[in-house]
C-alpha positions, -999 to 999 in steps of 0.1 A, spaced: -301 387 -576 -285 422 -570 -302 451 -558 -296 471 -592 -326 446 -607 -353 461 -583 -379 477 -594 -379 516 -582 -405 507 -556 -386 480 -543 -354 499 -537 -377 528 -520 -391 502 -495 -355 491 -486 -347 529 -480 -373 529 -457 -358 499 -441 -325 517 -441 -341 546 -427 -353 530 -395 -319 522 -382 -323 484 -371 -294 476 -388 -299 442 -381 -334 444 -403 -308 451 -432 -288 431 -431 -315 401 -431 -332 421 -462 -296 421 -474 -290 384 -471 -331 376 -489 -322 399 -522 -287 380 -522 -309 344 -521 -333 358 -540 -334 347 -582 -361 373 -590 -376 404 -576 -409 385 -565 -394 357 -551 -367 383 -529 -409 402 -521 -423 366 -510 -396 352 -490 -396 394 -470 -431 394 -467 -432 359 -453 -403 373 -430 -421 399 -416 -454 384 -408 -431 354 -388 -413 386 -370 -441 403 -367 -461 371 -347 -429 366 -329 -430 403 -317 -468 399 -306 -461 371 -285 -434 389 -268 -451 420 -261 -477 400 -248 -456 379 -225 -440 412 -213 -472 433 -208 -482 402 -187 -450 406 -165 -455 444 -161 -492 433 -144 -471 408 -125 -446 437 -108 
């Protein structure tokens, strides 16, 4: 799929990605619309992304506030 077949709101939430700066978050959301055949498949396979990042990110901000009680 190319990015040209999003719908507006699509393209506006990949602004927004653009608009944080974590490159790296781009490039992944990048790689999904390239893998992607259809607009909510490329939706499915981000929001399935981000909740997996998202848990991942808890359990390392727990294991760190856990260190910071340690010190």
């Amino acid at each position: 799929m190319q990015s040209k077949e999003l719908s507006d709101h699509a393209k506006g939430f990949i602004q927004s990605v653009i608009e944080s700066g974590e490159k790296w978050l781009g490039e992944e959301v990048k790689k999904m619309i390239d893998e992607a055949n259809n607009e909510e498949e490329f939706l499915e396979d981000l929001m399935l992304y981000l909740t997996r990042m998202e848990m991942k990110l808890r359990d390392l901000k727990e294991k760190c506030e856990k260190l910071s009680g340690l010190v």
